[in-house]
C-alpha positions as CSV (number, residue, x, y, z in Angstrom):
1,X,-142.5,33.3,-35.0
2,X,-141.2,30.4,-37.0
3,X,-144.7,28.6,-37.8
4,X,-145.8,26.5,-40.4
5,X,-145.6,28.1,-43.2
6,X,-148.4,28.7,-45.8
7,X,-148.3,28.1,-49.1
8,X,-147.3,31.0,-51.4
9,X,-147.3,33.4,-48.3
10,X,-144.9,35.0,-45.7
11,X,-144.6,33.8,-42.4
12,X,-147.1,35.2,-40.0
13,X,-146.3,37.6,-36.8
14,X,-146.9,35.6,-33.3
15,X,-150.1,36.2,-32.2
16,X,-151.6,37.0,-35.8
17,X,-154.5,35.8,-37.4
18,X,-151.9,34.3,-40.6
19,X,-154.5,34.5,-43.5
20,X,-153.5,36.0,-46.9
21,X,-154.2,39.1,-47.8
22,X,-156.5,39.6,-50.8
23,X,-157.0,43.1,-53.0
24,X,-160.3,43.3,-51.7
25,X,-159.6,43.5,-48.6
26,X,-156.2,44.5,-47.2
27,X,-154.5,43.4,-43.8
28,X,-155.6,45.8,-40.5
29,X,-154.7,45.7,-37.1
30,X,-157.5,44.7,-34.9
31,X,-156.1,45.6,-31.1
32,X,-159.2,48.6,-30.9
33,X,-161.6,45.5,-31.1
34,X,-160.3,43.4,-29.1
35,X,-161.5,44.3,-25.7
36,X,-165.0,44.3,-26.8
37,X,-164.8,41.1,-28.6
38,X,-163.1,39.9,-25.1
39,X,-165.6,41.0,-22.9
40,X,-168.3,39.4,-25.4
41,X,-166.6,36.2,-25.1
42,X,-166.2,36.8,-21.4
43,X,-169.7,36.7,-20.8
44,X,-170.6,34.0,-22.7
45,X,-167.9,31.5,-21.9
46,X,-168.3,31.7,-18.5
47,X,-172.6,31.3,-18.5
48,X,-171.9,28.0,-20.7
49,X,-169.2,26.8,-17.8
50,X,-171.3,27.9,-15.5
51,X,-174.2,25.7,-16.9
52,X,-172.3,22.7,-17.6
53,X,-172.7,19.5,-19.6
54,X,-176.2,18.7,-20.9
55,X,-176.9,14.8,-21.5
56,X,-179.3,14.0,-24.0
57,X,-180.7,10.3,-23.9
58,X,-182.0,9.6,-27.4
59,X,-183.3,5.8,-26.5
60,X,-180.3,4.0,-28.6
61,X,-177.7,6.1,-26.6
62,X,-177.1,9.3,-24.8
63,X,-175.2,12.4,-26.7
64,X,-173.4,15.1,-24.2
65,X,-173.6,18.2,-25.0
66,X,-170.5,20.0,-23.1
67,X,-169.9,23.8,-22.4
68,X,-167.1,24.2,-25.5
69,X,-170.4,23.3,-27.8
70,X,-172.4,25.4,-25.9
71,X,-170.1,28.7,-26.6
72,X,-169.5,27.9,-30.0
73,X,-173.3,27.4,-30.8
74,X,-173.9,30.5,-28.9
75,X,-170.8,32.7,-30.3
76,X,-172.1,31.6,-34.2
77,X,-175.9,33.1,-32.7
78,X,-174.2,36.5,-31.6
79,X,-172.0,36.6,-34.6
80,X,-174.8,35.7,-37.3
81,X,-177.8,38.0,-35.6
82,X,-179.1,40.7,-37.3
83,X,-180.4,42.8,-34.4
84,X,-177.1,44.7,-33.5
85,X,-174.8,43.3,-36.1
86,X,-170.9,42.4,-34.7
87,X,-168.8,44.0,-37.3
88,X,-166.8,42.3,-39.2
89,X,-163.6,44.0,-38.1
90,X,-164.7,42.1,-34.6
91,X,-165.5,38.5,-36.2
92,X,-161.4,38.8,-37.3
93,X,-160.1,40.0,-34.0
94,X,-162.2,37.4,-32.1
95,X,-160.2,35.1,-35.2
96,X,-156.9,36.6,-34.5
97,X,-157.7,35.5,-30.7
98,X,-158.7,31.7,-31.7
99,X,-154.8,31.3,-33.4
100,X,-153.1,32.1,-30.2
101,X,-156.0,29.9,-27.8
102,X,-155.2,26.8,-30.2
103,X,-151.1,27.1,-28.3
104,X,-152.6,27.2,-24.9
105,X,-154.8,24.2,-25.9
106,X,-152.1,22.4,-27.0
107,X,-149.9,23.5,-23.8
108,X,-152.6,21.9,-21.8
109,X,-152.5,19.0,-23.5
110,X,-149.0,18.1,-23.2
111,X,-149.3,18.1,-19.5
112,X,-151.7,15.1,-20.0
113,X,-149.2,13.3,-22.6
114,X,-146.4,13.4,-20.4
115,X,-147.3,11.7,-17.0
116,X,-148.4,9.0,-19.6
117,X,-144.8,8.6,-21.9
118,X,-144.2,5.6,-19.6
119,X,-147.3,3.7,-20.7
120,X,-146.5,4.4,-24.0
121,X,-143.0,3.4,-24.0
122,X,-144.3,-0.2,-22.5
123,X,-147.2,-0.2,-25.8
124,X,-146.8,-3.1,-28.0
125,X,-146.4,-2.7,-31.8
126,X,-149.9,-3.8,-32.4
127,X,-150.9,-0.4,-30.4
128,X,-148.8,1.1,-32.2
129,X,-149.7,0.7,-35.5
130,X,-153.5,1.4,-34.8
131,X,-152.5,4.3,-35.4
132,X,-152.4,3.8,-39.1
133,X,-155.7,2.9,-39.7
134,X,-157.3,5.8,-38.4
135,X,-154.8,7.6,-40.4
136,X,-155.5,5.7,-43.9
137,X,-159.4,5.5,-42.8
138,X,-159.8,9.1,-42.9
139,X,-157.3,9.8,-46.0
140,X,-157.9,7.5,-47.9
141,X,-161.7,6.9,-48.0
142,X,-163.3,10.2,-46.6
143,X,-161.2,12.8,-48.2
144,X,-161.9,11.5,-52.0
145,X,-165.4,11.5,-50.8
146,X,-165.5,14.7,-49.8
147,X,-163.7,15.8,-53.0
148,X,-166.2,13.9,-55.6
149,X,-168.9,15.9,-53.2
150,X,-167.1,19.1,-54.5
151,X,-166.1,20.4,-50.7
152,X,-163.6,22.5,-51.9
153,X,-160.6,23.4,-49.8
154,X,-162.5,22.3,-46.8
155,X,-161.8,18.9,-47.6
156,X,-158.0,18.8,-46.0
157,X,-159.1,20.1,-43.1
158,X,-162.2,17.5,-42.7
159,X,-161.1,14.9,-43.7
160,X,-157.0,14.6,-42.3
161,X,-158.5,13.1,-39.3
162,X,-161.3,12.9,-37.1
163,X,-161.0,16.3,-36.3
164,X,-160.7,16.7,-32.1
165,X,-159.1,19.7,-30.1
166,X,-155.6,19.3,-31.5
167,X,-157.1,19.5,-34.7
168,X,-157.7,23.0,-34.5
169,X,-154.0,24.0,-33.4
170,X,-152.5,22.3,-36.6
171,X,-154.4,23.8,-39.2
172,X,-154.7,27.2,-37.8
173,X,-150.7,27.3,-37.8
174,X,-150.4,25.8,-41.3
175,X,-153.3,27.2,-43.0
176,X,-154.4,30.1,-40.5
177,X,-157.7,30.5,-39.1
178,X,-159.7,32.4,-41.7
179,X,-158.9,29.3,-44.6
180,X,-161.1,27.1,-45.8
181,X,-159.4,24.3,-44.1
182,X,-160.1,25.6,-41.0
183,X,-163.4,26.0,-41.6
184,X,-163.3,22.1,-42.4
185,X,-162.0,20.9,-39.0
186,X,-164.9,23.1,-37.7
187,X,-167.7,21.6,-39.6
188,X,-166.2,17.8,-38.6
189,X,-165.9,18.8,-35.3
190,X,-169.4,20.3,-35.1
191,X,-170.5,16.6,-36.7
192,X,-168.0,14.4,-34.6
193,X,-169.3,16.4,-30.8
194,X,-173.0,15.9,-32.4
195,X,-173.6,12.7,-33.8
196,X,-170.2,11.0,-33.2
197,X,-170.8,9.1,-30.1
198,X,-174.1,7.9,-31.0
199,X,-173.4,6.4,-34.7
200,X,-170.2,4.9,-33.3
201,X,-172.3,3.4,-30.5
202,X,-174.7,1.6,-33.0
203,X,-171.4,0.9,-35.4
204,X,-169.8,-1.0,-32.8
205,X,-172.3,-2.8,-31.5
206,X,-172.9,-4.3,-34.8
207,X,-169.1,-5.0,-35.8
208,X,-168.8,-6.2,-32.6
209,X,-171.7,-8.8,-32.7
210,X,-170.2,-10.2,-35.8
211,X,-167.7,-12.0,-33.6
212,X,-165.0,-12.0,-36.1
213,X,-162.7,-9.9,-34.1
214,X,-160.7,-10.2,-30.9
215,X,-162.5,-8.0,-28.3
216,X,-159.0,-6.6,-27.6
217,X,-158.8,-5.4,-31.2
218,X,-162.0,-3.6,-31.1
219,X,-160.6,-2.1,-28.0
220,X,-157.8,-0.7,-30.2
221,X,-160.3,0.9,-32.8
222,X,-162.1,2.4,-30.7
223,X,-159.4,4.6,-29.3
224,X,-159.8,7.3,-32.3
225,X,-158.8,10.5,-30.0
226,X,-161.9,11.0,-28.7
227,X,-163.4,10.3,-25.4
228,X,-167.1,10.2,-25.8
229,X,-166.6,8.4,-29.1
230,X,-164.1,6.1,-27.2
231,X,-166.7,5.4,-24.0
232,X,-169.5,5.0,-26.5
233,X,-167.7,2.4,-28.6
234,X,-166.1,0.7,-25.5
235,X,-170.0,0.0,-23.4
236,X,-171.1,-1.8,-27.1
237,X,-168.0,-3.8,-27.1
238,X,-168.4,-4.9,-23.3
239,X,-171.9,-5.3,-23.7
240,X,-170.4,-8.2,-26.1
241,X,-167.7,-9.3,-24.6
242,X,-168.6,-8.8,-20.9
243,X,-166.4,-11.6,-19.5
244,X,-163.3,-9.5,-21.0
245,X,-164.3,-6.0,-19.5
246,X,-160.9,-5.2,-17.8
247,X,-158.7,-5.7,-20.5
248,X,-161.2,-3.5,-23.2
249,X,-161.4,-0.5,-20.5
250,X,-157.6,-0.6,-20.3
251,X,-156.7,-1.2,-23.9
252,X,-159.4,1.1,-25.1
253,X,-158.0,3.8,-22.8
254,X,-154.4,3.1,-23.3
255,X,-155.0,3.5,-27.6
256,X,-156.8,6.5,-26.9
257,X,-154.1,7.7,-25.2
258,X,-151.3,6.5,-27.8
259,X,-153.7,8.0,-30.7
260,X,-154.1,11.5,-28.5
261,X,-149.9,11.5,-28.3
262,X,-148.5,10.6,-31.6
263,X,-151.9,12.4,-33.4
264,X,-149.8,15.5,-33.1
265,X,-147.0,14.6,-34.8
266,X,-148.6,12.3,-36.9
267,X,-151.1,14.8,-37.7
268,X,-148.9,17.6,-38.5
269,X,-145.7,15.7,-40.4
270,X,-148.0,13.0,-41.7
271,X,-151.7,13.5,-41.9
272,X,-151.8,17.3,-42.7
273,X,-149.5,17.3,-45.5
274,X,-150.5,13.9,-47.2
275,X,-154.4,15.0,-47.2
276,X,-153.2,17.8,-48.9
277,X,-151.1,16.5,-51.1
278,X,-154.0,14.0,-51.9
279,X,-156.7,16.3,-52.8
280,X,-153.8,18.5,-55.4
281,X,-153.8,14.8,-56.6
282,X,-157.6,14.1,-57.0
283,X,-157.9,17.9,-58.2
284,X,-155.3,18.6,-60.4
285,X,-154.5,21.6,-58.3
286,X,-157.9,23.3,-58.8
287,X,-160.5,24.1,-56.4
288,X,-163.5,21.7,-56.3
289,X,-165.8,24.0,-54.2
290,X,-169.3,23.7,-55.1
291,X,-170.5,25.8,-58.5
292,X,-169.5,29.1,-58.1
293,X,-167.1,29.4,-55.1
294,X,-164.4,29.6,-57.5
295,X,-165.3,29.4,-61.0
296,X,-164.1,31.6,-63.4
297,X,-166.8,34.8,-63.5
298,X,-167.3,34.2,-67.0
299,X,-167.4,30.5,-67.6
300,X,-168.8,29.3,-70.2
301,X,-172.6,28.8,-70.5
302,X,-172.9,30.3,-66.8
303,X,-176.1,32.8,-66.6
304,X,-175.7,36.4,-65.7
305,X,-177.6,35.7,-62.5
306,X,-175.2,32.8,-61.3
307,X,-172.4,35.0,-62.6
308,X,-173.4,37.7,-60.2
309,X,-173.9,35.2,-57.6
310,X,-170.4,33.8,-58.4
311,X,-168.8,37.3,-58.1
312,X,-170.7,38.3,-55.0
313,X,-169.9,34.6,-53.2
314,X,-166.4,35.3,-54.2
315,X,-166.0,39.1,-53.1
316,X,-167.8,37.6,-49.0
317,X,-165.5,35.1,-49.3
318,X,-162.1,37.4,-50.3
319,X,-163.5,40.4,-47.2
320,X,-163.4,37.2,-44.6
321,X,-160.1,36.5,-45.4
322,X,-158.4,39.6,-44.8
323,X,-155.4,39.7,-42.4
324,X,-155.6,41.1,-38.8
325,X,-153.3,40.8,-36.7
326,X,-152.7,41.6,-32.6
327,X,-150.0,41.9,-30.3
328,X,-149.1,39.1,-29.0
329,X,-148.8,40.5,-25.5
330,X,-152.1,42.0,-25.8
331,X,-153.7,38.1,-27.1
332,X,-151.9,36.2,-24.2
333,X,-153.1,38.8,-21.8
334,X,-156.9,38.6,-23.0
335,X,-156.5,34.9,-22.9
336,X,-155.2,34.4,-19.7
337,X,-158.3,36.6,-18.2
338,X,-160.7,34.8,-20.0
339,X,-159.3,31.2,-19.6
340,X,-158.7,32.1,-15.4
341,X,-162.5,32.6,-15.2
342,X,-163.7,29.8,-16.9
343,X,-160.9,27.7,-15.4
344,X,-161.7,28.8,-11.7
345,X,-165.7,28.1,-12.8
346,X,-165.1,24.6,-13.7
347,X,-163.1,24.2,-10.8
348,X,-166.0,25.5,-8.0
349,X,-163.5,28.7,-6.9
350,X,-160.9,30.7,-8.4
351,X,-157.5,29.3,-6.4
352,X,-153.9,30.0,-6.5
353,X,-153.3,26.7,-8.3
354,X,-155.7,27.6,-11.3
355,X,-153.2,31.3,-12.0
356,X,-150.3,29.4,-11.1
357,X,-151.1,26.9,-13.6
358,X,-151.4,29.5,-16.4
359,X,-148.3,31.3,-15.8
360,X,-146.8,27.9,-16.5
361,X,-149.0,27.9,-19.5
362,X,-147.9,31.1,-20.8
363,X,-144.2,29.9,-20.0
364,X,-144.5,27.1,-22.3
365,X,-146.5,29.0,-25.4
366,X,-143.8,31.9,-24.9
367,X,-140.9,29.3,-24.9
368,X,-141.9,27.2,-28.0
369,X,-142.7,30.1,-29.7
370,X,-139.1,31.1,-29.3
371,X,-137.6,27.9,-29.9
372,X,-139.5,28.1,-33.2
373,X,-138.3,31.4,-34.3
374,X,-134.8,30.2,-33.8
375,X,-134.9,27.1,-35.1
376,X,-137.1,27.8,-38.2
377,X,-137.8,24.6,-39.4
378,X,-140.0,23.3,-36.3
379,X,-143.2,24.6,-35.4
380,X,-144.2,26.5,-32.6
381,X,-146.9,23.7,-31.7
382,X,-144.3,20.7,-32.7
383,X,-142.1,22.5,-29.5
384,X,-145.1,23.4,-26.8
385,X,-145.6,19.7,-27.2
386,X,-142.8,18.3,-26.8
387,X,-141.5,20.7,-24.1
388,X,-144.6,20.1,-22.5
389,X,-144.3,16.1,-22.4
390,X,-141.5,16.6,-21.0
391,X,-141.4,18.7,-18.4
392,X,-144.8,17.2,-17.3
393,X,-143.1,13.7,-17.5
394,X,-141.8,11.6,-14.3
395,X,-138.3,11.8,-15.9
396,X,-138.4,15.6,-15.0
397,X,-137.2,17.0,-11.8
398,X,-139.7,19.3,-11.5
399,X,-142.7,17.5,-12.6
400,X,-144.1,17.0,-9.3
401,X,-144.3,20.9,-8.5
402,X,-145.7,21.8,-12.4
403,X,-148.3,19.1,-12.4
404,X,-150.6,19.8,-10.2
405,X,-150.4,23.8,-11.1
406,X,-151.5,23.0,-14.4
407,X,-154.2,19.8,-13.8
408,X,-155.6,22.6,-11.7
409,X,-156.8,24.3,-15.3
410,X,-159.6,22.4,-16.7
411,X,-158.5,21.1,-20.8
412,X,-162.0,21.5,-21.6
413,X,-162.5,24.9,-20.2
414,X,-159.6,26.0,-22.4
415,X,-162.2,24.2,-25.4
416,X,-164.7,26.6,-24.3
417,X,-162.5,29.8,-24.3
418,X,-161.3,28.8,-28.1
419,X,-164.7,27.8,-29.3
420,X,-166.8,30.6,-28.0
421,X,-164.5,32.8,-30.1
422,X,-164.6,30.4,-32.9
423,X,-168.5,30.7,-32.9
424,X,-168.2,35.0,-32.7
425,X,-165.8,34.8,-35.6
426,X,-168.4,32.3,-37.8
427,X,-170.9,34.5,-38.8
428,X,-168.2,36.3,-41.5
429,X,-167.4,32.3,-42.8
430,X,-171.1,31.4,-43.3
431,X,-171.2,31.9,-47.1
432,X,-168.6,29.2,-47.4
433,X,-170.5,27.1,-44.6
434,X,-173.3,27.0,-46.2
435,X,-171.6,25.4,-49.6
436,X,-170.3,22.8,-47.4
437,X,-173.7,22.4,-45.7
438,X,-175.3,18.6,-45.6
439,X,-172.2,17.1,-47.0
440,X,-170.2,17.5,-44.0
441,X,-172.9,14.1,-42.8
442,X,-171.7,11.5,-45.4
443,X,-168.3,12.4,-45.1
444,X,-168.1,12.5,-41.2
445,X,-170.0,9.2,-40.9
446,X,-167.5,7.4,-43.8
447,X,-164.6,8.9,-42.0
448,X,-165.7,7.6,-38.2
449,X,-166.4,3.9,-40.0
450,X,-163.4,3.6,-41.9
451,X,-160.9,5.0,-38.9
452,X,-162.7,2.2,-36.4
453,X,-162.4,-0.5,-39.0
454,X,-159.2,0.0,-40.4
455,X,-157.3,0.6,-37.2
456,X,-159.5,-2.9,-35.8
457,X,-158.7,-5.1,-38.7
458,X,-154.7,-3.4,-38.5
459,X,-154.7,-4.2,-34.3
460,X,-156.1,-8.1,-35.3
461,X,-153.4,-8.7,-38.1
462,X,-150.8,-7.2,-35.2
463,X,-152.2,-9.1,-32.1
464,X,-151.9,-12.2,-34.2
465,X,-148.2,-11.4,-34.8
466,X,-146.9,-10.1,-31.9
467,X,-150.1,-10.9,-29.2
């Protein structure tokens, strides 16, 4: 319906998984498996909302583990077991599902950009231009990283940016959600929600006690899109600076915010495309995987038994990738079940506000979905977001009556939904997790120091300018 498209490949039906289809195993329609794969996410997104967030306090800092972790941790134990296997033709359908959850994610989203264009219409250039440095910060020092750690295709997708919610939206549109770069934005996200908050905690508080920065600067860095790395990084800069707590909360949150808004577009014009430009550049166009997720199956001096390993890594590898696709009626209408529940969960009782609040949801995906298919050259995610700004915005009539519909549907609950099928989908990608395995650590932790430093030491140079 007017996507992204992939490289080399035809554009994708609405409401498809859009992953090429290899020899080995062709394209299928998964709509049989859907309903069990539904109720199997049912179940276990709503005990993980129904349990709630989990704080951990590990002495140096606390990490919170939230429901969206909890049904992705719990999807990828169902999906990987061995006692009743889940078929593989149910991994894709519960994949299929995940492309279509990313455009309600992002619907919910722009309902929390819009009320906020105003703020960001007053932001100075120096906030502005923050922005950059958690753009060059991942780029530029993670992603070559990760390619000299021979991560393969994964690489784009860990490294184009820090790798929150939104992230999973762009690259599932551009790359689909069976590709290896999805299965990067997975493996940094799984890092980022772990460790994230607690090694920012402890880099902060040491940049900070440097005192070479304005607080107000590290404020700026520290709004990387997330908001337990952000309130993590913002308690080590007060605990410096306590005298100048107001202005960090407010310029913290107010960067946050500006890096949450323009990360879409940045991330999909910019960020997406240049990372993967970038690692064609630092490949010369061939994969970088680790030995023998892509080599030739006779390369030279290769053994027979790691050229039997080669084939059969290879073979998993091309039977995870095969197309399925649903109707997109039928994905919409499994969503909107599953994301109700959860939603009225999070919210104590299931009200009028929470199904009201998804049929605006559905509105929105349906309408930039069709605004994409006629005008071809802008994505279907590029359009629920800027719709949903919009129309969510205090320059819209009707903002006042949409609002509160929609705020009544938890974001993070919408998380869960998307990551509990993530996490039944995983156990058909685990082959190719497994090659990216401990390097996913050194690259996560270069790419959280280098986005915090750059975008600080690019907010100094700026306040200095324009204060």
């Amino acid at each position: 319906m007017g996507m992204i498209q992939k490289e080399d490949q035809p554009e994708p039906l609405a409401g498809s998984s859009s992953q090429m289809t290899t020899p080995a195993a062709p394209a299928g329609t998964g709509t049989k498996q859907t309903l069990p794969i539904a109720a199997l996410a049912l179940v276990i997104a709503l005990v993980v909302q129904f349990v709630g967030q989990v704080e951990i306090d590990l002495g140096i800092g606390s990490v919170i583990i939230f429901p969206m972790v909890w049904g992705l941790v719990l999807g990828l134990l169902v999906s990987v077991q061995r006692f009743k296997p889940l078929g593989l033709d149910l991994q894709k359908a519960a994949s299929a599902l995940v492309g279509v959850a990313v455009m309600l994610l992002v619907a919910r989203l722009a309902f929390n950009i819009g009320p906020s264009l105003p703020t960001l219409v007053k932001a100075g250039p120096a906030l502005l231009l923050q922005e950059v440095g958690h753009l060059l910060g991942t780029v530029a020092l993670a992603l070559p990283l990760a390619v000299l750690l021979r991560m393969g295709k994964a690489t784009v997708g860990a490294t184009f940016s820090l790798d929150r919610e939104p992230s999973f939206a762009m690259v599932s549109e551009k790359y689909g959600p069976d590709s290896d770069q999805y299965r990067g934005v997975l493996a940094m996200y799984v890092f980022g929600t772990l460790f994230g908050a607690v090694f920012i905690t402890l880099l902060t508080s040491l940049v900070a006690n440097w005192r070479i920065f304005d607080p107000l600067a590290l404020a700026m860095g520290a709004g990387v899109g997330s908001g337990s790395m952000m309130a993590a990084s913002m308690a080590s800069i007060v605990d410096a600076y306590p005298a100048d707590e107001e202005a960090v909360l407010g310029m913290a949150a107010v960067s946050n915010l500006i890096t949450t808004i323009l990360g879409v577009y940045v991330g999909i014009y910019l960020a997406l495309p240049l990372a993967d430009r970038f690692y064609r550049l630092l490949t010369g166009g061939r994969d970088t995987a680790a030995p023998g997720s892509s080599a030739p199956a006779a390369s030279a001096g290769a053994g027979a038994d790691e050229v039997s390993d080669n084939r059969a890594f290879r073979e998993q590898v091309a039977a995870a990738s095969a197309q399925v696709t649903l109707p997109l009626w039928l994905s919409l209408a499994v969503l909107t079940v599953l994301g109700i529940g959860t939603a009225s969960i999070a919210a104590g009782a299931l009200s009028w506000k929470v199904v009201g609040g998804y049929a605006v949801l559905l509105a929105l995906v349906l309408f930039g979905l069709l605004l994409a298919k006629v005008s071809r050259k802008i994505s279907a995610i590029v359009w629920i977001t800027t719709v949903g700004a919009y129309i969510s915005s205090p320059w819209f009539p009707g903002a006042e009556v949409l609002n509160p519909l929609v705020k009544s549907v938890d974001f993070l609950s919408i998380a869960t939904i998307m990551l509990t099928l993530a996490g039944l989908s995983l156990g058909k990608d685990i082959p190719l997790l497994r090659r990216i395995g401990w390097k996913i650590i050194p690259v996560g932790l270069v790419a959280i120091t280098a986005s915090f430093l750059l975008s600080t030491v690019i907010a100094e140079f700026a306040l200095g300018l324009w204060g």
